[in-house]
C-alpha positions as CSV (number, residue, x, y, z in Angstrom):
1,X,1.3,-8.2,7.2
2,X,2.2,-4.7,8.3
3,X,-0.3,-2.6,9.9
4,X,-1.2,0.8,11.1
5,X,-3.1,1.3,14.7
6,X,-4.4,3.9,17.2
7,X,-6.0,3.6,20.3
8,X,-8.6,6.1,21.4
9,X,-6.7,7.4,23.8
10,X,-3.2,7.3,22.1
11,X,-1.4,10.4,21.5
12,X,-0.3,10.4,17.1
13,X,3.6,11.1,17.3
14,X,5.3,12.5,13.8
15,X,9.0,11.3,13.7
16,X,10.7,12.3,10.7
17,X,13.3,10.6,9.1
18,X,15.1,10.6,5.7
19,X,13.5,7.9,2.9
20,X,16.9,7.4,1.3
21,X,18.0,6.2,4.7
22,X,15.7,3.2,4.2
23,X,17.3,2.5,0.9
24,X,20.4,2.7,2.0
25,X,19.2,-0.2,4.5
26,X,18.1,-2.0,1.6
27,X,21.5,-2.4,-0.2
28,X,23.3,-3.1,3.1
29,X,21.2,-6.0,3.5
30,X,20.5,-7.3,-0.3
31,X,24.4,-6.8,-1.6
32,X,25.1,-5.8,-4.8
33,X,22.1,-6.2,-7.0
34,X,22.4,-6.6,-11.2
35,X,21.4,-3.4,-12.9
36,X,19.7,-3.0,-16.5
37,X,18.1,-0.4,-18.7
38,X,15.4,2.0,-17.6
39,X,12.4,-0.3,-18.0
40,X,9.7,-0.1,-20.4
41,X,6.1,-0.1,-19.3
42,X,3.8,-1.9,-21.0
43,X,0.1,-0.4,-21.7
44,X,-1.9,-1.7,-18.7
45,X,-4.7,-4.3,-18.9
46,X,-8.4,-2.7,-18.8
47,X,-11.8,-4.0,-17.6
48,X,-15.1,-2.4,-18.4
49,X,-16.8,-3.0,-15.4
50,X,-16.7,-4.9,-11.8
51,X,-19.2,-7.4,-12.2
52,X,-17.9,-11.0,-10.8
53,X,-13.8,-9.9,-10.5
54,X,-11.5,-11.5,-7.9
55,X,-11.3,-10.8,-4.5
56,X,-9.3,-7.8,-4.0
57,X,-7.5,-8.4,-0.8
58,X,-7.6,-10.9,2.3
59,X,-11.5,-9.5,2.8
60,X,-15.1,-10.3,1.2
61,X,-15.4,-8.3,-1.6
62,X,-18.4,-5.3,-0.7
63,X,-21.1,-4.0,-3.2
64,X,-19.3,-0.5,-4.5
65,X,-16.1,0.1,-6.7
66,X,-14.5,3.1,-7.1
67,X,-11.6,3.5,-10.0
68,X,-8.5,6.3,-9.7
69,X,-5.8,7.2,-12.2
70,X,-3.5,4.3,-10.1
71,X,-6.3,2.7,-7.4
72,X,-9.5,0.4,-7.5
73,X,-11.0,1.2,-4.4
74,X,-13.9,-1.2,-2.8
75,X,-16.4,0.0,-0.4
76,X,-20.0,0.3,1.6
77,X,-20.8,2.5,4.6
78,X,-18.3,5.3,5.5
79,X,-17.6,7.2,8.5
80,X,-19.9,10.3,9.0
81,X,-18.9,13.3,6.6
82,X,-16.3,10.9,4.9
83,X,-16.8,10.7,0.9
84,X,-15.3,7.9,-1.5
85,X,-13.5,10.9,-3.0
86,X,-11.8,11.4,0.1
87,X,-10.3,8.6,-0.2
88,X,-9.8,8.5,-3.7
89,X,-7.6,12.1,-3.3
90,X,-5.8,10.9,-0.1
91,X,-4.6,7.8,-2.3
92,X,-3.6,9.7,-5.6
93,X,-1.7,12.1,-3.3
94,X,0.0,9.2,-1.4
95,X,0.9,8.3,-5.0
96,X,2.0,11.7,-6.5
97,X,4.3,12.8,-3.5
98,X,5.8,9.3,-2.9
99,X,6.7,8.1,-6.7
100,X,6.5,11.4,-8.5
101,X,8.0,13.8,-5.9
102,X,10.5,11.3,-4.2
103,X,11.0,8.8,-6.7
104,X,10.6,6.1,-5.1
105,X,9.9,2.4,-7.6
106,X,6.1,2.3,-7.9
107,X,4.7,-0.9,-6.8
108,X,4.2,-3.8,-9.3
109,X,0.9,-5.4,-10.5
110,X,0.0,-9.3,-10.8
111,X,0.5,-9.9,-14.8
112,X,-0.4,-13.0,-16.7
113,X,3.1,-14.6,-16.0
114,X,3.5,-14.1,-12.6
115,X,2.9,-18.0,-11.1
116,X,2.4,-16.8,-7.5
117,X,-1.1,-14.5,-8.5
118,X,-4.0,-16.0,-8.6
119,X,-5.4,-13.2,-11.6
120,X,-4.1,-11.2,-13.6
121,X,-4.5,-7.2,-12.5
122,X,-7.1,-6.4,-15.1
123,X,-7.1,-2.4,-14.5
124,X,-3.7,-1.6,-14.1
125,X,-4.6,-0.5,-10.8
126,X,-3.8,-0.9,-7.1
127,X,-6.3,-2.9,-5.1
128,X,-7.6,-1.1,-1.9
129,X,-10.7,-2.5,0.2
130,X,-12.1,0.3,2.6
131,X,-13.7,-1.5,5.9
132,X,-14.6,-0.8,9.3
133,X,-12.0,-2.3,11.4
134,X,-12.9,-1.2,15.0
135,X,-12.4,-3.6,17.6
136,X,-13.4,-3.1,20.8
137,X,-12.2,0.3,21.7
138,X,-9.1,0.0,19.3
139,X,-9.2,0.7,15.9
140,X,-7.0,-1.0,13.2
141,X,-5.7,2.2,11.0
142,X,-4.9,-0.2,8.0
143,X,-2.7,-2.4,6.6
144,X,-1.2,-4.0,3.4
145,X,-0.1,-7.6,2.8
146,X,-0.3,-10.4,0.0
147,X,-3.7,-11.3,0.2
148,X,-6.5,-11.8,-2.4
149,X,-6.4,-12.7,-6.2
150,X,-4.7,-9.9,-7.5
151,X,-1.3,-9.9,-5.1
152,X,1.7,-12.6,-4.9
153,X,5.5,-13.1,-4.9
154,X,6.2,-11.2,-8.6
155,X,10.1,-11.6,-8.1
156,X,10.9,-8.8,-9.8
157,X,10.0,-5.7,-10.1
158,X,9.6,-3.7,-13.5
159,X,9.4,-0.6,-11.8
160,X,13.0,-0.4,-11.0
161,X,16.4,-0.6,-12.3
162,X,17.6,-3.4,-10.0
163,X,16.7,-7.0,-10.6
164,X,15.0,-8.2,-7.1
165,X,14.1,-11.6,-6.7
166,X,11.0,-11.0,-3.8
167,X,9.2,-8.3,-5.1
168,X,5.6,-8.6,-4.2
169,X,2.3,-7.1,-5.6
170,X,0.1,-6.4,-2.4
171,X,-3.1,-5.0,-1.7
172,X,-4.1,-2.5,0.9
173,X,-7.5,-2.5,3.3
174,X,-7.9,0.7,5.0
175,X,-10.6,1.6,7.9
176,X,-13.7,3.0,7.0
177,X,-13.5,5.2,10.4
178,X,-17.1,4.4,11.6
179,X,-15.7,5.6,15.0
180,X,-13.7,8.9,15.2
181,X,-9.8,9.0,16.2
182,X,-9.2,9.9,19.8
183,X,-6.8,12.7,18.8
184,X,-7.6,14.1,14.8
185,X,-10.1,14.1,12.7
186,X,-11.6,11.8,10.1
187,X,-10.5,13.3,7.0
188,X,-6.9,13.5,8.4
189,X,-6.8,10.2,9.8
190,X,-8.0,8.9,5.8
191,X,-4.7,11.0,4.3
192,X,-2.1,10.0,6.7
193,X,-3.5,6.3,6.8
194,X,-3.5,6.3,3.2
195,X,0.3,7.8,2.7
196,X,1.1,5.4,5.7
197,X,0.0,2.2,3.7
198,X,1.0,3.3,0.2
199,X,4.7,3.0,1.5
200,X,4.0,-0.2,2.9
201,X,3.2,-1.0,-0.8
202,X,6.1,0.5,-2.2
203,X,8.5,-1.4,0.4
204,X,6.6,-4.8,-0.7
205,X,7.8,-3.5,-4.2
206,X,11.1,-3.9,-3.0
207,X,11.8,-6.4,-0.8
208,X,8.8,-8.2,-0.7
209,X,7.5,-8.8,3.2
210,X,11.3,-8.3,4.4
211,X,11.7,-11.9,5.0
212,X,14.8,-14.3,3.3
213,X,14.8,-17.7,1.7
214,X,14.3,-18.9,5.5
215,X,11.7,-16.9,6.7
216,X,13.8,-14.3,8.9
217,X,13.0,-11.1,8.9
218,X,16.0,-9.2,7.7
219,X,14.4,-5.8,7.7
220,X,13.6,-4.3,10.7
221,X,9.8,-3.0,11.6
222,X,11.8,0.4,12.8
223,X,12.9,0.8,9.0
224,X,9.7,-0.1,7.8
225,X,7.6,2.1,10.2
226,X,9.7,5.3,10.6
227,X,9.7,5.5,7.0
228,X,6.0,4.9,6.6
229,X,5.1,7.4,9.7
230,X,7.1,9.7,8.1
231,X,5.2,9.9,4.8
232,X,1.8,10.6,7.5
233,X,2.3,14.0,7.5
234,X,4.1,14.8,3.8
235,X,1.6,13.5,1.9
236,X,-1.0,15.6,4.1
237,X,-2.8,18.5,2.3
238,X,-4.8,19.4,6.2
């Protein structure tokens, strides 16, 4: 599970380094992957409401849904002056700067063939649970992992031009910032959280959780965090 944390008192650091140096890592690591033809996508499933779906992530599921061009956001209570669309923008920009700008793979989805999902995505959409997440005086940003009934082991993802045999379809949980970072606002701490976790998604598209056949972790958290921090403040329109 791979997470993003302050402490009240911590001081937010903005290292930037170069995406395609994380690819690079990638290969190194993987060897020579098969290629194919540009994939086709396939028209996404739809649902016409919320009522009695899956759980979305490793979490309860809570009383409101909120749908995006590419997210299904669940909520309640947010942090004060903090709106749903807040969220909702910080998200779609993760998405537009990360995929569209960059080009890096977009994240796959749970379909009706993949064994290791429990359902079916029915929306097309990426599943993201909004929660408080305080503890104590430390706050848990957010993180992403394979967790509820619309994530697991997809092998491969359509998304790209390789053939991977670990790509995963994850969900995200994000804080609902009931209390206020030490060192920026709310509203910032939503859009760099968010960009933070989409990459986290995208790197599960990948290569899964960075793990082999024998649970070693081939990938190291530097690659997976300097490339996620730097995305923080890219995908921020402060």
């Amino acid at each position: 599970m791979l997470t993003h944390s302050y402490t009240l008192t911590s001081e937010v650091k903005w290292p930037l380094m170069s995406p395609r140096l994380f690819l690079l890592v990638l290969l190194l690591v993987g060897g020579v992957l098969l290629t194919r033809p540009a994939p086709t996508h396939a028209e996404p499933l739809t649902a016409d409401n919320t009522d009695d779906i899956g759980s979305l992530c490793d979490l309860d599921n809570l009383p409101k849904f909120h749908k995006t061009e590419h997210f299904i956001l669940n909520y309640d209570k947010l942090g004060r002056g903090l709106t749903i669309d807040m969220y909702a923008e910080a998200l779609e920009k993760a998405y537009e700067v990360q995929v569209e700008d960059y080009g890096w793979a977009a994240p796959p989805l749970c379909a009706e063939d993949d064994n290791d999902c429990n359902l079916a995505n029915p929306w097309g959409k990426y599943p993201v649970q909004i929660v408080d997440l305080t503890e104590g005086e430390e706050t848990l940003d957010g993180y992403v992992m394979v967790g509820g009934d619309y994530a697991g082991i997809v092998g491969d993802n359509p998304n790209t031009r390789a053939r991977e045999t670990s790509s995963a379809a994850s969900c995200m949980v994000l804080t609902n910032y009931q209390v206020a970072p030490g060192d920026y606002t709310r509203e910032e701490g939503v859009y760099s959280t968010a960009a933070h976790e989409f990459q986290h998604m995208i790197q599960y598209g990948y290569v899964g959780n960075g793990e082999n056949a024998d649970g070693d972790q081939v990938i190291l958290d530097m690659w997976w965090e300097s490339i996620a921090t730097y995305f923080e403040k890219t995908c921020t329109t402060m």
